[in-house]
CHARMM-style PDB file with segment names, atoms N, HN, CA, C and O in Angstrom:
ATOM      1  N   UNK     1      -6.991 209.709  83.243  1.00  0.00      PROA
ATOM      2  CA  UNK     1      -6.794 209.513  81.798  1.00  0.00      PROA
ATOM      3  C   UNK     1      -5.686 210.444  81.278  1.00  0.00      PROA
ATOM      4  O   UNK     1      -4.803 210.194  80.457  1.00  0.00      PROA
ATOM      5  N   UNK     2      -5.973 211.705  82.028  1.00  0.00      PROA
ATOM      6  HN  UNK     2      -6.690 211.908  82.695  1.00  0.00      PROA
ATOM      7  CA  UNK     2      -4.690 212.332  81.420  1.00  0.00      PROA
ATOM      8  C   UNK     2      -3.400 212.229  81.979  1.00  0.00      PROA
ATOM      9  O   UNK     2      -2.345 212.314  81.351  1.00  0.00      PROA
ATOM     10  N   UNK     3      -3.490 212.106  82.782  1.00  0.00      PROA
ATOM     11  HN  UNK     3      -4.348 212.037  83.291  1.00  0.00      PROA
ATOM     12  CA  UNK     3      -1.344 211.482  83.807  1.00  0.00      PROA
ATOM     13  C   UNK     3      -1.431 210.458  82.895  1.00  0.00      PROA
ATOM     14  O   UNK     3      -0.507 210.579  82.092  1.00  0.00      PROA
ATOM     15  N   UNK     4      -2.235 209.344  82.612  1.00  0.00      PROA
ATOM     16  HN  UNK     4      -2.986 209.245  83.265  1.00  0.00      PROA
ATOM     17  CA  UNK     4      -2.114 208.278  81.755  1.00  0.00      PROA
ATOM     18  C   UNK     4      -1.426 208.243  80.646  1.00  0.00      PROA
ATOM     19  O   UNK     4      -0.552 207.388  80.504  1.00  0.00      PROA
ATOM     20  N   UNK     5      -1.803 209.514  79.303  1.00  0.00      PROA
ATOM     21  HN  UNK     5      -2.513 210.209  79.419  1.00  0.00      PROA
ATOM     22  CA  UNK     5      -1.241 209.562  78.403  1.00  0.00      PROA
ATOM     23  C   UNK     5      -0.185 211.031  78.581  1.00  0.00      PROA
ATOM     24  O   UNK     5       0.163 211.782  77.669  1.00  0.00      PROA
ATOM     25  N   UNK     6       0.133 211.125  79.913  1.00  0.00      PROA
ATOM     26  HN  UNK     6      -0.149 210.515  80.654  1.00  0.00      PROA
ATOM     27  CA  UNK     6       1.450 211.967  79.427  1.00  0.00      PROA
ATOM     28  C   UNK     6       2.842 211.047  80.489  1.00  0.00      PROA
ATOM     29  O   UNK     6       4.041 211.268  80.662  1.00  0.00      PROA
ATOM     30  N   UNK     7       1.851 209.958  81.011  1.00  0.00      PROA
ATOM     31  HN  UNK     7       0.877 209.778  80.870  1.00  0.00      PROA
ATOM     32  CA  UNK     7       3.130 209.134  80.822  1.00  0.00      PROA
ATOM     33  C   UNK     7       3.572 207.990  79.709  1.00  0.00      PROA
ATOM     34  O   UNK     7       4.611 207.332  79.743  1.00  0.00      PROA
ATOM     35  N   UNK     8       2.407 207.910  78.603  1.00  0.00      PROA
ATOM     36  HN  UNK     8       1.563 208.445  78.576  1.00  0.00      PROA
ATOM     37  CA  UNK     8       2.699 207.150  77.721  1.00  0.00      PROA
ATOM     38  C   UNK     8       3.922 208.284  76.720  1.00  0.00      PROA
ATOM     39  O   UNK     8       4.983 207.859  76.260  1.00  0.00      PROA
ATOM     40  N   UNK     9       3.508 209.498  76.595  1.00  0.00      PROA
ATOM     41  HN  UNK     9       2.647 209.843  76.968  1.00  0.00      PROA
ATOM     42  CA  UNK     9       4.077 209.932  75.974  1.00  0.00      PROA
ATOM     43  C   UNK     9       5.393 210.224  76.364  1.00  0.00      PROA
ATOM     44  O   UNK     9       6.361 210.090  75.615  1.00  0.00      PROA
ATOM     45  N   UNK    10       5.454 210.689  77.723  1.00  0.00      PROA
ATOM     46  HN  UNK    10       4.668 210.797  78.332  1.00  0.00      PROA
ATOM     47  CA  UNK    10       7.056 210.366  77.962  1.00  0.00      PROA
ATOM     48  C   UNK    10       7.750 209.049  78.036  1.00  0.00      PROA
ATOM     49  O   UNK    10       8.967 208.885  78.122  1.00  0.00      PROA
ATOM     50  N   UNK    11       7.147 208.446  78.008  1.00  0.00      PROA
ATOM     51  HN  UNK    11       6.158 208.579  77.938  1.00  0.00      PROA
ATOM     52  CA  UNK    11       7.646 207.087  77.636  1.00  0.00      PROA
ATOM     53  C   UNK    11       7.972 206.750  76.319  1.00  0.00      PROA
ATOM     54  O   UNK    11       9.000 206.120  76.069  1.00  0.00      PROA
ATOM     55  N   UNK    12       7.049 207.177  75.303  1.00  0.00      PROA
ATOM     56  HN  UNK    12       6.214 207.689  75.506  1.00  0.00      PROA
ATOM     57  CA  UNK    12       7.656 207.107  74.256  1.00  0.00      PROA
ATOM     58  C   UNK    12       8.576 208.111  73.611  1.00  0.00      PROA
ATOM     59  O   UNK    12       9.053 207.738  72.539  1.00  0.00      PROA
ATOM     60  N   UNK    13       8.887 209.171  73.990  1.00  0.00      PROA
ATOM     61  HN  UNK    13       8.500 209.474  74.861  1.00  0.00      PROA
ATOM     62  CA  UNK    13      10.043 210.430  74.074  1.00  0.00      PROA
ATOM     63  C   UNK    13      11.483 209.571  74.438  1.00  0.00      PROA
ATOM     64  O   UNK    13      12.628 209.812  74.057  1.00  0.00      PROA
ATOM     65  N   UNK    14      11.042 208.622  75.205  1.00  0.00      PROA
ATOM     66  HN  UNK    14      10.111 208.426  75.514  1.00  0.00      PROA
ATOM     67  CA  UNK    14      12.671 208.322  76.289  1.00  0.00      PROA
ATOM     68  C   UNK    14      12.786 207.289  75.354  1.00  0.00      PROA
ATOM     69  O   UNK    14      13.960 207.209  74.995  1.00  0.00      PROA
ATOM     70  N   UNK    15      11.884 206.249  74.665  1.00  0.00      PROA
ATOM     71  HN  UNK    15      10.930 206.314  74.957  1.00  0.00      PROA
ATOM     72  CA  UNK    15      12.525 205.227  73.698  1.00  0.00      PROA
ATOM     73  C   UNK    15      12.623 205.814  72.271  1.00  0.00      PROA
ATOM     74  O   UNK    15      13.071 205.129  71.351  1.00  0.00      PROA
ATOM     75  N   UNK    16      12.311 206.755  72.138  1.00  0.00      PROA
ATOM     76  HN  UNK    16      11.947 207.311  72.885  1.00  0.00      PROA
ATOM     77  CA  UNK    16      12.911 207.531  70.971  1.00  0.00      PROA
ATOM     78  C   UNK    16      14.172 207.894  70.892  1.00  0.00      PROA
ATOM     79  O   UNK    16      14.986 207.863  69.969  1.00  0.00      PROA
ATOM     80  N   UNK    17      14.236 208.334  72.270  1.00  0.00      PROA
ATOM     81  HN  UNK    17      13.575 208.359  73.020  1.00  0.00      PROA
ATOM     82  CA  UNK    17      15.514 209.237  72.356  1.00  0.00      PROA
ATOM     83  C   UNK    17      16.494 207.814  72.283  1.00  0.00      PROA
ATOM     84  O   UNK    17      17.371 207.708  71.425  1.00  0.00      PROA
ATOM     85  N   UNK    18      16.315 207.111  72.949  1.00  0.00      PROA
ATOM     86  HN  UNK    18      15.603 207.197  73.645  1.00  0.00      PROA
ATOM     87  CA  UNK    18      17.119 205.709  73.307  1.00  0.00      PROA
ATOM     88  C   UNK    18      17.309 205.415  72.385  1.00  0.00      PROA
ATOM     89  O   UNK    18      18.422 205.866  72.118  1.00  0.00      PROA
ATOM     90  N   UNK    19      16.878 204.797  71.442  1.00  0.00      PROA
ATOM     91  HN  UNK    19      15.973 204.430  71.659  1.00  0.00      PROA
ATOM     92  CA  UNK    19      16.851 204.282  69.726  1.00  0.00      PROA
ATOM     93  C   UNK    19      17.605 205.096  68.941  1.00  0.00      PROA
ATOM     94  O   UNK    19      18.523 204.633  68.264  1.00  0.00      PROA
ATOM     95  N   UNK    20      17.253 206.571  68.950  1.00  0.00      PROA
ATOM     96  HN  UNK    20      16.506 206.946  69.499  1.00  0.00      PROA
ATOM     97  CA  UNK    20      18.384 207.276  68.014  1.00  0.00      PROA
ATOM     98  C   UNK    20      19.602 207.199  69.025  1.00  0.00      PROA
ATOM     99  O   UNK    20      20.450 206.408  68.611  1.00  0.00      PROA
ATOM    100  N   UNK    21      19.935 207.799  70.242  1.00  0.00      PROA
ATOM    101  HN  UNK    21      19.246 208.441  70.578  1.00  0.00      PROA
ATOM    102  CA  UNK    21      20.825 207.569  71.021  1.00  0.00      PROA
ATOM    103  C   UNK    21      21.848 205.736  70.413  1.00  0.00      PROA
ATOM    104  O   UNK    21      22.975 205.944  69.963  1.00  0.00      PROA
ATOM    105  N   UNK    22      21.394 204.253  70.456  1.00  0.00      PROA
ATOM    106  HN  UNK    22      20.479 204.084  70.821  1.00  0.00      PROA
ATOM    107  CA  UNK    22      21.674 203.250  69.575  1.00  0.00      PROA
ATOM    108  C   UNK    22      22.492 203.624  68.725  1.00  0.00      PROA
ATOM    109  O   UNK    22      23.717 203.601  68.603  1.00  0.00      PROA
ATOM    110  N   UNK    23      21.501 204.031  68.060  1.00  0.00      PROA
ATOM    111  HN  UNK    23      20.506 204.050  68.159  1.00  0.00      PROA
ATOM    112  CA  UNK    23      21.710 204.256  66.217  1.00  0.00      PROA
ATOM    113  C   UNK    23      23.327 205.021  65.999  1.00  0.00      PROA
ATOM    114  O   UNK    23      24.036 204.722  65.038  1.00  0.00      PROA
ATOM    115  N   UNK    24      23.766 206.079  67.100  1.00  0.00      PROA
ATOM    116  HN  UNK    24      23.190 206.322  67.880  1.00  0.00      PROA
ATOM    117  CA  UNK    24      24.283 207.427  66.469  1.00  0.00      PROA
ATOM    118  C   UNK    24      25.514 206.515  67.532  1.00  0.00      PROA
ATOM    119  O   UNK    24      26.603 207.012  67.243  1.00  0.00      PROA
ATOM    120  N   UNK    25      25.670 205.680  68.345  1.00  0.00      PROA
ATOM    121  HN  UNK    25      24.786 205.276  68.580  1.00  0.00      PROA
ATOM    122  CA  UNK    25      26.356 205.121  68.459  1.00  0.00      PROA
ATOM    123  C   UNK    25      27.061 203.541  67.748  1.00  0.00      PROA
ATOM    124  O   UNK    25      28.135 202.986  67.978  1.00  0.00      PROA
ATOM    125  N   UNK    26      26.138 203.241  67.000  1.00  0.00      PROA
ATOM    126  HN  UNK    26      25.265 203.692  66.813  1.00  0.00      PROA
ATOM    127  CA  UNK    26      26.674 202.307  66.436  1.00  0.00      PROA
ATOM    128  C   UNK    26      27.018 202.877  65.186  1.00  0.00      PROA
ATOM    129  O   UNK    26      27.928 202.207  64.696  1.00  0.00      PROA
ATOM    130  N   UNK    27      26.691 203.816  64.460  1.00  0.00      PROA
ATOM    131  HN  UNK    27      25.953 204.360  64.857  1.00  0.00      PROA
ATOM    132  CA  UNK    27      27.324 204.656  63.592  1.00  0.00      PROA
ATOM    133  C   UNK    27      28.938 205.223  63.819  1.00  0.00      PROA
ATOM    134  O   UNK    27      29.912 204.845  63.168  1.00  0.00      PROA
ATOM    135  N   UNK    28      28.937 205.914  64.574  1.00  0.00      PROA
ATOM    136  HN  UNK    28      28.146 206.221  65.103  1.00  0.00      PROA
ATOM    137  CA  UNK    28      30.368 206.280  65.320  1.00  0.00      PROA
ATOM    138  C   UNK    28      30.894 204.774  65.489  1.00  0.00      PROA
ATOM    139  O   UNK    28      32.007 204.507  65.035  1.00  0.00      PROA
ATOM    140  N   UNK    29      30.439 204.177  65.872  1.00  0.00      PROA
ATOM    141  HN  UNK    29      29.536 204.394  66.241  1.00  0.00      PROA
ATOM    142  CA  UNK    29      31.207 202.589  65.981  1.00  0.00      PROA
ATOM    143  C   UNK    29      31.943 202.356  64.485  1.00  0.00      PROA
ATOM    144  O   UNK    29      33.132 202.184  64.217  1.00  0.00      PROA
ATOM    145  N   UNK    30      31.117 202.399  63.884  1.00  0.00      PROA
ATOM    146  HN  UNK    30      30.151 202.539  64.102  1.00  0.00      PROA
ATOM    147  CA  UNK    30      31.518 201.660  62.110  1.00  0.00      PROA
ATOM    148  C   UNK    30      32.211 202.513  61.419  1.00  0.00      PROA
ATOM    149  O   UNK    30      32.626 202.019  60.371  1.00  0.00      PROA
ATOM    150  N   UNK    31      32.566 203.840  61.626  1.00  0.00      PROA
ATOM    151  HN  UNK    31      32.228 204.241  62.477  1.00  0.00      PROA
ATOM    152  CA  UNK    31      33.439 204.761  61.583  1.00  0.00      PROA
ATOM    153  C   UNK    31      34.929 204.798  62.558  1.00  0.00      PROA
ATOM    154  OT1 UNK    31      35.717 205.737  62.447  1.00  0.00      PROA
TER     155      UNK     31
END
């Protein structure tokens, strides 16, 4: 149960990061 939720949580760390990572590039894009 617990490896369980500390790979959910790095999982959701890495699509966080991914999403702002997106974001801060399509920003710099439109600039």
């Amino acid at each position: 149960l617990q490896i369980k939720f500390n790979i959910r949580k790095i999982v959701l760390i890495f699509w966080i990061n991914k999403s702002s990572w997106i974001h801060l590039k399509l920003f710099t894009l439109k600039n």
